[in-house]
N, C-alpha and C positions, 0 to 999 in steps of 0.2 A: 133912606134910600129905597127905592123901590124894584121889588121882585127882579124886574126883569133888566134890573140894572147891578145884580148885586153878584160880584166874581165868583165865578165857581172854579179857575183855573187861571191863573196869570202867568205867562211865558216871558218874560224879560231877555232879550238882548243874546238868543239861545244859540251858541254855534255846538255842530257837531260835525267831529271829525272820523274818521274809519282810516286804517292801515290797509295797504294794497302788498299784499306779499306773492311773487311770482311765482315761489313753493315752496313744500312747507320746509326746509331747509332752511329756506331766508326767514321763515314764519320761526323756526327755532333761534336761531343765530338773534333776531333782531328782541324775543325773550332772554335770553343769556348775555346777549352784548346792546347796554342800553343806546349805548354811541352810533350801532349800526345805523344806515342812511337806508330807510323806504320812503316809499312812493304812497301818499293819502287822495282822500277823496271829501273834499267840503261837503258833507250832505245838506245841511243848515247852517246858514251864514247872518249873524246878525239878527233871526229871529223875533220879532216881538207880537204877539196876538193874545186876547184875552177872550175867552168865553165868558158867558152870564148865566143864572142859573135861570132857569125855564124857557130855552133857549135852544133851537135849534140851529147849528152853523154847519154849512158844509165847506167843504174843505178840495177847493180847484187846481187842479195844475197837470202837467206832462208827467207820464211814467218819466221816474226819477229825481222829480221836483223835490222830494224832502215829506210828502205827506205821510207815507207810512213811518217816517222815521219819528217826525211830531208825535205822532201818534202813539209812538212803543215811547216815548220821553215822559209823554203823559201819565202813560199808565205805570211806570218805575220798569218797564223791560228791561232796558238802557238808560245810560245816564248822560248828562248834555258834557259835552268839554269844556263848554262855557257856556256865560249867563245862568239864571235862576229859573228855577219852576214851582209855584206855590198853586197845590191842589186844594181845596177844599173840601172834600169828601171821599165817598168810597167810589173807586173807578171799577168799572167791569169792560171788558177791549172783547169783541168779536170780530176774528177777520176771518175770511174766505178757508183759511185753513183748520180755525175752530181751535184749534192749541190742545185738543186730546190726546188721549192716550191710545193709542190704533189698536192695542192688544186687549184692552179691557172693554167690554159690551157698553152699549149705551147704556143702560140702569147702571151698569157703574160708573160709567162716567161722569154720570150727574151726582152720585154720591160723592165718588171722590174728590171732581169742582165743590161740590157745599161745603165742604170736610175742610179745605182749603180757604174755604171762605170764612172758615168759622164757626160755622151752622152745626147744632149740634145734630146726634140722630134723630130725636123726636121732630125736630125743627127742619130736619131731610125728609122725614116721614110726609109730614103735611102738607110737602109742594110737591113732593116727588111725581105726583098722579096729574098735577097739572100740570108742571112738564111736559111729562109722555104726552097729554092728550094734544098740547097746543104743537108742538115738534110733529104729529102724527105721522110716524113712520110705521108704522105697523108690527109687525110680527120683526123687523129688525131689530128695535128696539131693545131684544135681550140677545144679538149677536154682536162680535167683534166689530168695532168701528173699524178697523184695515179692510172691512167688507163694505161699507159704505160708499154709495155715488158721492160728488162732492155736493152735491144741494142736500143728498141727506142729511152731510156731518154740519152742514150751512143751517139746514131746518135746526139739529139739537142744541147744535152751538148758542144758535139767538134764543131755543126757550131757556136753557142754563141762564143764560146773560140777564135775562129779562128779569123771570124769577128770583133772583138772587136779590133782586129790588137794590142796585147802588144808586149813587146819587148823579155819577157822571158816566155816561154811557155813550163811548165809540165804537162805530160802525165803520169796519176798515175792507169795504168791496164786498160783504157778506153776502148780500143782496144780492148780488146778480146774479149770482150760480142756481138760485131757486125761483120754481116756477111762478108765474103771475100773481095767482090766485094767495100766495103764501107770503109773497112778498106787501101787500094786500093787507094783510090782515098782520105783518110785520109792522105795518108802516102808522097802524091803528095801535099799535103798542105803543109804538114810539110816540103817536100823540096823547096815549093817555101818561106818559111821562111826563111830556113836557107841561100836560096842565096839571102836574104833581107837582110844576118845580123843580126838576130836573133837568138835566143839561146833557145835551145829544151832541156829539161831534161827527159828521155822517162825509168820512172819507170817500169820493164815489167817482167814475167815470158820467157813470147816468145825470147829467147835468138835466135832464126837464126834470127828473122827481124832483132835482134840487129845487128848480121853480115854482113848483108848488105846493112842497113841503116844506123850505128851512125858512128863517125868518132871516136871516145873512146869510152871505158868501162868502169866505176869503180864498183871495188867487197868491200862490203864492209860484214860484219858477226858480227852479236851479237852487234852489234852498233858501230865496232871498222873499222878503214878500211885496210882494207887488198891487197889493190894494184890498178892499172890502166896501162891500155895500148894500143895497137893496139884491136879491137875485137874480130878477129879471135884468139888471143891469151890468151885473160880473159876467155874467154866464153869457148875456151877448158880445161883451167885450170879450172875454177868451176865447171865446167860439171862433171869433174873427181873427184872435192870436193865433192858436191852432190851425187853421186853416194855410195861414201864411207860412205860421213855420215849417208845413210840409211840407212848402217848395222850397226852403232855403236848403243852402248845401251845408256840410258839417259846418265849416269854417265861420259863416255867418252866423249859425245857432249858436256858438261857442261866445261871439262875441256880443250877439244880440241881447240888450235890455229892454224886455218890453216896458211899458207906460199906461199907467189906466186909462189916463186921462185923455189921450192921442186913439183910444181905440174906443172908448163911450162913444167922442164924437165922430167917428166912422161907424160905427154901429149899433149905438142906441137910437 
């Protein structure tokens, strides 16, 4: 089998469900009384997508589609309700909000991520410099992350991630909260990954990076998946999706299933 066909994550048949509790009263009572009657929410339905190892895919849909939810499934956040998830390697998740510790300064936070990773101290010692430099925050670097812009806590978040060298690396919106130039020289990581043989999952709004960075696409909507293919080709089919759905009213959104295939040839 060859490289670029060889699983690095296989998703089977993945539902996830979430409990809607109206306060936390009902959130107690439906703890203590299993029979209590709440109200859920399907975030992923039926699920099936597979990643490849040296392989960049991004990951399309409407705020609330199910992508960040894939995404914490992936990495062991959360767990599916149903179906299977077979990982292949070490996963590292970078999203937007970086998953630190607001009280402890950036040098510790990169300690205490490697610490957690496993990494012993001598083994913290030898990247710790590369870190800082590529993050390049400057003199912040040894204050409180609660002090942080959010492209700062974006800048250290992705050198931890990167640095840590896993084999399956998801990118969950990180990117956009940092400037051009950084994102840039982000995106030069991620290709020296991928010609490592490693496997990128690049959750994102920014649909052109997607077109000239990822090698696929998958769109998926309402938790359910709705297609995959060349990029140039999803991203103008959903383009066209999106656009539409801004004019429908709730009731038609609710009922609406889009179709790859009905919107390539409208807009490929």
């Amino acid at each position: 089998m060859s490289l670029e066909k060889t699983p690095a994550v296989i998703c089977s048949h993945i539902v996830k469900d979430y409990t809607l509790y109206s306060s936390f009263g009902e959130k107690l009572r439906g703890l203590i009384l299993k029979e209590t009657r709440v109200k859920t929410f399907r975030a992923l339905d039926d699920l099936s997508v597979t990643f490849n190892r040296g392989e960049c895919v991004g990951l399309v849909g409407l705020n609330g589609s199910g992508k960040s939810t894939l995404a914490s499934i992936i990495t062991g956040i959360t767990a599916p309700t149903g179906g299977t998830v077979d990982v292949r390697g070490e996963v590292s998740m970078l999203a937007a909000s970086s998953g630190m510790r607001s009280q402890l300064s950036g040098v510790d936070n990169i300690r205490f991520k490697c610490l957690l990773m496993g990494y012993s101290r001598e083994q913290i010692r030898q990247i710790e410099k590369d870190i800082i430099e590529f993050a390049d925050i400057g003199i912040h670097i040894d204050q409180p992350v609660k002090t942080y812009s959010s492209g700062m806590r974006s800048r250290l978040g992705f050198a931890i991630a990167v640095h840590i060298d896993p084999d399956i690396l998801i990118i969950d919106e990180a990117l956009s909260v940092g400037d051009s130039s950084f994102t840039d020289k982000c995106l030069e990581k991620v290709d020296e990954f991928r010609q490592a043989g490693k496997t990128i999952v690049f959750v994102s709004h920014a649909i052109t990076t997607m077109t000239t960075f990822c090698d696929r696409v998958v769109w998926i909507n309402q938790g359910r998946f709705v297609g995959e293919g060349a990029p140039d080709q999803i991203v103008k089919a959903y383009g066209g999706f999106a656009r539409e759905y801004n004019g429908m009213t709730n009731e038609q959104r609710a009922a609406f299933v889009p179709v790859l295939a009905d919107y390539q040839q409208r807009y490929c």
